[in-house]
Every structure is written in C-alpha cells, then in structure tokens.
C-alpha positions in Angstrom: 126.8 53.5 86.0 125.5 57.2 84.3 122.1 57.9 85.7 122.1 61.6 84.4 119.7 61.0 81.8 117.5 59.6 84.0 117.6 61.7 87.0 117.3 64.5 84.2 114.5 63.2 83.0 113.3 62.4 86.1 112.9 66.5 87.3 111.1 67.2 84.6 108.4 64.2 85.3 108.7 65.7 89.1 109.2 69.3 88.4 111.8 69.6 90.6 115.4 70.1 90.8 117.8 66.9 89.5 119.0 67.1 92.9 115.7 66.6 94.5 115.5 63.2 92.5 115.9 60.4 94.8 116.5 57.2 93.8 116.2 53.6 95.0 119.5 52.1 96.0 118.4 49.1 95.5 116.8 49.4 92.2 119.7 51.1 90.4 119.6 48.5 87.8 116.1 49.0 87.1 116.3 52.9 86.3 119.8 52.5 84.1 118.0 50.0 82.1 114.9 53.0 81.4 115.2 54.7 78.5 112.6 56.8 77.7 110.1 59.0 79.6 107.8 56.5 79.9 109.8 54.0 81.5 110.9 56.8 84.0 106.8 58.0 84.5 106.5 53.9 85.4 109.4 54.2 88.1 108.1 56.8 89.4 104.5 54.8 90.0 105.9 52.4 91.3 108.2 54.6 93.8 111.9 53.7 92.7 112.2 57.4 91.7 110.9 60.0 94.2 111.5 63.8 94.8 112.7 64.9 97.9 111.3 67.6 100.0 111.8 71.2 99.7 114.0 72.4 103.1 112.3 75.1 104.3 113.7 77.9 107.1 112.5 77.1 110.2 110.5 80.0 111.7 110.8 78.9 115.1 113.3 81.2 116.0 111.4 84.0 114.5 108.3 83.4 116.9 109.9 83.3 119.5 111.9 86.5 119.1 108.0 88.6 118.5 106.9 86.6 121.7 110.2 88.2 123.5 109.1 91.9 122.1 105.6 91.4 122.6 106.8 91.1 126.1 109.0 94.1 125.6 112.5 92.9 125.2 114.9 93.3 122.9 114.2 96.6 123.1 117.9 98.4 124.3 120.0 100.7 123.0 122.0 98.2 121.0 118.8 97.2 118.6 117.2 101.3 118.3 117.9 102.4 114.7 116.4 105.6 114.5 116.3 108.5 117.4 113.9 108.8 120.2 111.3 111.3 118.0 111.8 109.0 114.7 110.8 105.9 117.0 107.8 107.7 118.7 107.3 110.8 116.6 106.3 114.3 118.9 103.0 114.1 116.9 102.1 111.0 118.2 102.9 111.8 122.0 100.2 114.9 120.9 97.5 113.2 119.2 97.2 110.3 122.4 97.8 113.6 125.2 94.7 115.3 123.4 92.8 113.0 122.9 92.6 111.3 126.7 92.0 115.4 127.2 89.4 116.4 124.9 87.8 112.9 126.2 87.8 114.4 129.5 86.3 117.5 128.7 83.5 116.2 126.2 82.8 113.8 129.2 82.2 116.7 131.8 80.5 118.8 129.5 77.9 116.3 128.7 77.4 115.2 132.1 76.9 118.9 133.3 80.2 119.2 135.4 80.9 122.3 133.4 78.7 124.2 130.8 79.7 125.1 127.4 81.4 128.3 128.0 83.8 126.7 130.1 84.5 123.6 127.7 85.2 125.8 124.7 87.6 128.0 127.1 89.2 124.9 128.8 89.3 123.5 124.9 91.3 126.2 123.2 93.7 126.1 126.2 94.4 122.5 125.3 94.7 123.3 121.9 97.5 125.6 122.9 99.0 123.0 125.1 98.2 124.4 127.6 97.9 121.0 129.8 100.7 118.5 129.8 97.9 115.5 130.6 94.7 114.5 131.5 96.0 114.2 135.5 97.6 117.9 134.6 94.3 119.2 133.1 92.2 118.1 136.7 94.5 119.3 138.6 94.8 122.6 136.4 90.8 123.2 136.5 90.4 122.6 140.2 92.7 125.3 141.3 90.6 127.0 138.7 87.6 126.2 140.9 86.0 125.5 137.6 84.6 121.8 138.5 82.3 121.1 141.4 83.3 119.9 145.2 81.7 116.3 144.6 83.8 115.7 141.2 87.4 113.2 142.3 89.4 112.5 139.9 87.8 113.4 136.9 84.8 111.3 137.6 81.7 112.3 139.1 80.8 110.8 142.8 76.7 111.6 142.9 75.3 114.7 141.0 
C-alpha cells in the first residue's frame, strides 16, 4: 500500500513535515481509499491522521549549568577565553576603586568630617590614584591627621 499522496497531502492540511504525519495503524485502509483533500481534511477530524509534535532541545542542561556559575563554578582556567584585563578590563577595576572613594569623601564632606578645602585636595589625589581603596584612603588620611579622633572606620561615632 502507497500512502505518499496522502501523507503528502496530509502536511499541507497540517502544515507540517510529511514525516510529522502520523497515521492510524489501524485505519490504513481508510486513508488509501481517500482521494482528495477533502477526504484527507475528514480524516483528520476524525483523528486517523494527526501531526506529531515538534522535538524540541531540552534546556535542562542549560539551567543548570547558569545555576553552577551563578554559584561561581565553572570558572577555571580550562573555560577563560580571553586574558585577565579582557575578562575584567583595568577600567573597570578603576571606575568601582573610585567610586567606593569619591563615595567616601562626598560622605565626610557633607557630614562635616572634613571641609571643602580638604575634599577637593584629598579628591585630585584620588584622581591621580593616589589611593589603592577606600580601606587605603582611611588609613592614608589618618596618618594625615586630616579626619577627627571620634571618626572609626570611615564612619562617624557621635559628632
């Protein structure tokens, strides 16, 4: 028994591949006996002629590799593509130093720890990287002297 013109037929009805045209085992005879589209559309109906469904990728795998470097794994030498400044460009490791810095400095200059004299001078030494971090910049300022004796860690106690 040919079924081609009718599992031809068949995809088009479905809009599908001819080999996502399932048919009924047991109602062979039926669909060699159809003809034209219309017999075909009444299979169909009637469920002798289906279309199979698409196989997709599963993405399991996927997830569960960006929950491992969500987590930080998969991370060694054996996956890096590009250097240690192309991963983490210089610019970057400046712009989040100067930042927590210039945060620091705006903080104790509008909470009166240091005027503005000091805060522009303390600034442009930033600027010129000066400080290697926040922690450097404290430490840095009070061997200056510059902040006052009730100021720990950057954060003031009772002024």
């Amino acid at each position: 028994m040919n079924l081609r013109p009718q599992r031809r037929m068949a995809a088009e009805l479905l809009k599908c591949g001819i080999n996502r045209v399932w048919i009924d085992p047991d109602r062979v005879d039926d669909v060699e006996e159809a003809a034209t589209k219309d017999d075909i559309r009444y299979l169909i109906k009637i469920g002798a002629i289906k279309a199979r469904k698409i196989k997709g990728t599963s993405r399991h795998r996927a997830r569960m590799r960006e929950i491992k470097k969500a987590k930080g794994r998969r991370r060694g030498h054996g996956s890096r593509k590009g250097r240690k400044y192309a991963r983490y460009p210089r610019k970057w490791q400046w712009m989040r130093t100067i930042r927590a810095i210039r945060r620091q400095l705006r903080e104790w200059r509008d909470s009166g720890v240091i005027d503005r004299r000091t805060y522009r001078m303390l600034y442009m030494k930033a600027k010129g990287g000066m400080f290697k971090s926040r922690a450097h910049l404290i430490v840095q300022v009070k061997t200056m002297g510059l902040l006052k004796e009730d100021v720990e860690d950057g954060k003031r106690t009772n002024v």
